[in-house]
N, C-alpha and C positions, 0 to 999 in steps of 0.2 A: 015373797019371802025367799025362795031359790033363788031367786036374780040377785039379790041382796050377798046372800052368803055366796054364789059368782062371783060377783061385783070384788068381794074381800079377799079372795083367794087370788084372782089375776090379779090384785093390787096390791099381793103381798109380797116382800123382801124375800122371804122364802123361798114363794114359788121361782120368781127370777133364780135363783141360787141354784135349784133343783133342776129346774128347765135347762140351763145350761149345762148341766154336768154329764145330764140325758143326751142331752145332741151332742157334747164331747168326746162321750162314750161309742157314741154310733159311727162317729169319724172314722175314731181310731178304729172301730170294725170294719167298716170297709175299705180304709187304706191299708191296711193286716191283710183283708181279702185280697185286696186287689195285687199288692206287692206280691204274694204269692201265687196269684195264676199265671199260667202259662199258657202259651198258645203256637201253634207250627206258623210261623211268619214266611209267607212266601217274594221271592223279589225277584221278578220277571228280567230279561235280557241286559242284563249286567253285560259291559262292553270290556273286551279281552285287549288290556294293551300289552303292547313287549316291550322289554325290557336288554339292552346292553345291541340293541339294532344297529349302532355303530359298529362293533366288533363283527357283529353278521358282517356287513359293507366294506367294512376294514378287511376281509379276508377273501371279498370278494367273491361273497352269497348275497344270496335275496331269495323272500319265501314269494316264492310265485300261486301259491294255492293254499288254503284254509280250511279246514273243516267245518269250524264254527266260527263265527264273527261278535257273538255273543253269547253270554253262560245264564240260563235259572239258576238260584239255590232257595231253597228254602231251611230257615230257621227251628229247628225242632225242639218244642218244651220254653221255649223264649220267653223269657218276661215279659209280662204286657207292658212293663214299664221302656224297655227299651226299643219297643217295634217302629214307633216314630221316630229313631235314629238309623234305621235300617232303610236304607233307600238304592235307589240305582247311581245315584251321585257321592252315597259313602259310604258305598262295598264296591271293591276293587278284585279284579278278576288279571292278574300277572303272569305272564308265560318269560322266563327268561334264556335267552340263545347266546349267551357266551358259552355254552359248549358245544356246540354244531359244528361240525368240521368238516362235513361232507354231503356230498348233494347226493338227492332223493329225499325218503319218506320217514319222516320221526315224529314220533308219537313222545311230548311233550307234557310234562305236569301241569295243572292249573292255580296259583298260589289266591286263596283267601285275602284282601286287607279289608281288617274292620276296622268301623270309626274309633279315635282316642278314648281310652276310658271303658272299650267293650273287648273282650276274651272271648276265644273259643269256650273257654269255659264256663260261659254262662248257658252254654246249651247242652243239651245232651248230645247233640247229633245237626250236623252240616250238609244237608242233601242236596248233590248237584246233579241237573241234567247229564253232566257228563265229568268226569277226574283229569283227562286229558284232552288234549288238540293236537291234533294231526296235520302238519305241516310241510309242504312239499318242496323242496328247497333247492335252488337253480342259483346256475354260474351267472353271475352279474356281469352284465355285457353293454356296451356303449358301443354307440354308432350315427354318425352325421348324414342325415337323408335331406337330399336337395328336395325342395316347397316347387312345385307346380303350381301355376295358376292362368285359369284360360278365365275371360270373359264370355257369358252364357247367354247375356242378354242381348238386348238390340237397340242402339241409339237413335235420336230423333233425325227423323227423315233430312237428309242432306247431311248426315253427318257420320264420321266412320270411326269407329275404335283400332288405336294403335297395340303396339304387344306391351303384353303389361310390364308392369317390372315389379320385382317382390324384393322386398328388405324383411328381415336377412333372407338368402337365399339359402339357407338350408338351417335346419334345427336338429340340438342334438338328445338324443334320446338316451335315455339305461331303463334297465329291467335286466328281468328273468330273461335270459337267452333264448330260451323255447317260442317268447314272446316278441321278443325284440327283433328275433330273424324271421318271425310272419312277415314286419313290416315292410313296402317292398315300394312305397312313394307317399308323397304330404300331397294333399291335394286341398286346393283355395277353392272355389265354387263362388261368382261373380255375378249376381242374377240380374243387379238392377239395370232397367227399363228407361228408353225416353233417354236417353244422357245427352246433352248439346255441350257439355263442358266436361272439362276433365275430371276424375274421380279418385278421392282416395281414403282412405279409411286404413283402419284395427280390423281385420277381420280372421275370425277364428275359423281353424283347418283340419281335417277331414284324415287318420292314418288311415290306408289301403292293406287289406291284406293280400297274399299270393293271388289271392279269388278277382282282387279288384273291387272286393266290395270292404265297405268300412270296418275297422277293428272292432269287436265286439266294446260293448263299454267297461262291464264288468274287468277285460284284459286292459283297455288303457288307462283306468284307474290305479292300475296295476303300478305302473311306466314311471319314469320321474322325466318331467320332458322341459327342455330349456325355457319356454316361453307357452302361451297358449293363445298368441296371435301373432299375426308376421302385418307387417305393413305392404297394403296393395296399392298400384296407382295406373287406373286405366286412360292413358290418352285420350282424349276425342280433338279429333279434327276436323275442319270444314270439309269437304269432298266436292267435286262437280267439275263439269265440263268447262276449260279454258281453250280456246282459239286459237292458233299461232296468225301470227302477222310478219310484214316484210317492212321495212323502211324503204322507201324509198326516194330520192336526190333526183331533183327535178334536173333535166339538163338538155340541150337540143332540141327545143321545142316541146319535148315531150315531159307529162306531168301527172300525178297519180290520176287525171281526170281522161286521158286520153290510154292509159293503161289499161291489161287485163293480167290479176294477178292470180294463181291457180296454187296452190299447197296442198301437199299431200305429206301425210294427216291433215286436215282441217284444222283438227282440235286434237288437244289430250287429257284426260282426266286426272285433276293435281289434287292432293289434299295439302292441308295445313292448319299450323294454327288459328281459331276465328281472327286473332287481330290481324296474323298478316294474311289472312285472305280477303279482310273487305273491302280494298281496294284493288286486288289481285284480279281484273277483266280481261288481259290477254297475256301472250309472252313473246314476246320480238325475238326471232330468232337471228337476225343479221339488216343488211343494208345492200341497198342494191343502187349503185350511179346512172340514170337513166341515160345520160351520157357515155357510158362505156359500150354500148351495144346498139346496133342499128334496129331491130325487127322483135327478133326475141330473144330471151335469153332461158337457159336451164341450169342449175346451179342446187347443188346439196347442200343443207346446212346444218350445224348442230343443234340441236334440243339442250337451253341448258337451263336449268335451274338452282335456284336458292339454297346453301345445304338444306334447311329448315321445311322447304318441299319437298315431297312426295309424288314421282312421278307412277302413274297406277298401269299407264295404258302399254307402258314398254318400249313408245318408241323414243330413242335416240335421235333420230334424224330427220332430216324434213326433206323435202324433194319441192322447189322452190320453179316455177314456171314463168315468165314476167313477159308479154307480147303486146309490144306499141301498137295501136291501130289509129286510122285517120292520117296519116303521116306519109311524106315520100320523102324518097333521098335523089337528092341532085350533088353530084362529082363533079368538081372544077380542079385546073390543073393551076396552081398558084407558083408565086417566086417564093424562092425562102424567106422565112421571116427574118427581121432584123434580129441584131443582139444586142443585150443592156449588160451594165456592167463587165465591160470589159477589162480584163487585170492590167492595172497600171503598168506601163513598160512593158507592155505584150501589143502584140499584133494578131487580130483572129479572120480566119481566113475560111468563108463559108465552104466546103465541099459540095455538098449536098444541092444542087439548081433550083431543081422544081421539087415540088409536091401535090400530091394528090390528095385533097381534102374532099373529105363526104359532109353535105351540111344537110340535115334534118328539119323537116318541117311542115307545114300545109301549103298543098300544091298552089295556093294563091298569094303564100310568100313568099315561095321558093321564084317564082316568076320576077321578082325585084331581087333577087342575088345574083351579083357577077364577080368577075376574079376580083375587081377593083374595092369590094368590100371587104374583104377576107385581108386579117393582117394576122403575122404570127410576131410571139415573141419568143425569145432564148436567152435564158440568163445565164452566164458565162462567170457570173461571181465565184470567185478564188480557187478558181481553173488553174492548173500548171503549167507550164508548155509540155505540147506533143497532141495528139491528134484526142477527139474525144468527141461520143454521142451523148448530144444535149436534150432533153428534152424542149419540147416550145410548146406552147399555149397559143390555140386559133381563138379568134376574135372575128363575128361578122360584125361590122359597124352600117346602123343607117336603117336594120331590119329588125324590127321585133318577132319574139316568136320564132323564130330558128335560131340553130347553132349547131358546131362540129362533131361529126362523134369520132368517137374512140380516142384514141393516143395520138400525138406525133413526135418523132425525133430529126435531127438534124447530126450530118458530122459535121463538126468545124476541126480547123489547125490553127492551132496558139502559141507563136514563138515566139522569142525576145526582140526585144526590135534594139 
């Protein structure tokens, strides 16, 4: 029978009608409640920006130090309705310096911005950590400091780092003058290892202060600085030990197999580029005619190299030693040699008789040389008239394995005929 009369009442038009007007009423009490409490809404480190910082720069200030870098406030008696528009992203914490005129220490107001649509005066009261910021304010100073950079590290064995080179070579800096005259060099720091090839990179650098040691960070943050990397570029070259050597023009019997050749330096120690070093195995320093000289010869030469090489070891010069061995010398007293090319419509008239030629060789071929093999020549081609020393050219004929050394000349007279 109760379930019954239940039953009627939740299924009556009524009840719906009533039940509604019940939870209607409850609403509206607690949105009446709620619209009317209040609560102190706190909003933690609100960040302080400035405002007219151009006109600071423009008059050539800059606030070198801060008191605070962000403000608490908290909201007093606040609507609960508005506390979720109160945030650290739409309260604004304003300090403005178009009126600063002078360097040192001023104690600044803090400006309030609340979000669109909310008033100071929905509150009783604005509580802040602090009403002011204190800000220390310095003569804006620019200055161009030349970028240092050494390489620190150590390239792979046979191979040697050149000087570096840095783009740009120097960067320019402003600040707060107090700040800006610590600075006293840029310094690059180069660490990597193992290098067989050249290196270059972005690489970010290091300000020094008077102390030598790096600028606080808190103060370079300070700084407004042209770039925050310089471009580095470390050489590497091939390095090692090259040899000098001698050429020498086989002549008078004698031949680089019957020579003894002596250099002093030996060697020098060259760097270069890998490409042009891998076929780089010695460096000729001259040319020696094995025929100009009977026994031995001593003779300086220069050291020259490649712009593109790198001499390490210093020396310029070579001290070049060259002494035939196995060989004698036999001297025979010859006739002048003939002359070729004689100037048409001239008459050439040998002076010179005899000569004494030294002919070089192995004592078992010098025993088949006699005057009668020995022939000289002297070209006389476009000779003028009047008297003139010719050179001539000795010739053994008939003997292998020797021949003359040194020089010879001839005077002859050349006149008209």
């Amino acid at each position: 029978m109760f379930k019954e009369i239940l039953d009627k009442i939740f299924s009556s038009r009524i009840f719906y009608v009533i039940f509604s007007i019940i939870v209607a009423f409850s609403l509206w009490i607690y949105v009446e409640i709620s619209e009317s409490e209040t609560v102190n809404w706190p909003v933690s480190e609100i960040p302080i920006t400035f405002i007219n910082e151009d006109l600071l720069r423009g008059s050539n200030f800059i606030i070198s130090s801060q008191s605070h870098e962000s403000v608490s406030l908290t909201f007093i008696d606040s609507p609960r309705t508005l506390t979720s528009r109160l945030n650290r992203e739409t309260v604004t914490l304003t300090v403005d310096l178009a009126n600063i005129t002078t360097t040192g220490y001023s104690y600044l107001p803090l400006e309030v911005g609340l979000p669109r649509g909310v008033s100071q005066r929905d509150f009783s009261a604005i509580s802040r950590s602090t009403n002011t910021i204190l800000l220390n304010i310095d003569r804006l100073y620019s200055t161009s400091i030349q970028v240092e950079a050494r390489y620190t590290g150590s390239p792979e064995e046979g191979f040697i780092a050149g000087s570096v080179e840095v783009s740009p070579q120097s960067i320019l800096i402003d600040g707060p003058e107090t700040i800006v005259q610590q600075i006293i060099g840029v310094w690059v720091p180069i660490e990597q290892s193992r290098l067989s090839s050249t290196f270059s990179d972005n690489l970010p650098f290091i300000l020094l202060d008077e102390n030598g040691e790096e600028l606080a960070p808190e103060l370079r943050e300070i700084l407004t600085i042209s770039q925050d990397t310089v471009r580095v570029t470390v050489p590497i070259s091939v390095i090692r030990e090259v040899p000098l050597r001698i050429d020498l023009v086989d002549g008078a019997g004698a031949t680089a197999q019957n020579t003894v050749v002596n250099i002093v330096p030996p060697a020098i120690t060259v760097s270069g580029d890998p490409e042009d070093m891998i076929d780089f195995n010695s460096i000729t320093i001259g040319t020696i005619d094995l025929s100009s000289f009977a026994f031995t010869r001593t003779e300086m030469f220069p050291i020259a190299l490649a712009n593109n090489l790198i001499n390490h070891s210093g020396e310029t010069q070579a001290l070049v030693e060259v002494e035939v061995v196995g060989l004698e010398l036999l001297i025979l007293s010859v006739p002048n040699p003939r002359v070729v090319n004689e100037p048409p419509g001239h008459t050439a008239t040998i002076i010179t008789q005899t000569h004494d030629v030294r002919v070089r060789g192995k004592p078992e071929d010098l025993e088949h040389v006699t005057e009668s093999n020995i022939r000289g020549v002297a070209d006389l081609a476009d000779l003028p008239s009047g008297r003139h020393t010719v050179s001539a050219r000795v010739y053994i004929d008939g003997v292998v394995g020797v021949g003359a050394v040194g020089s010879y000349t001839i005077t002859v007279r050349i006149v008209t005929e």
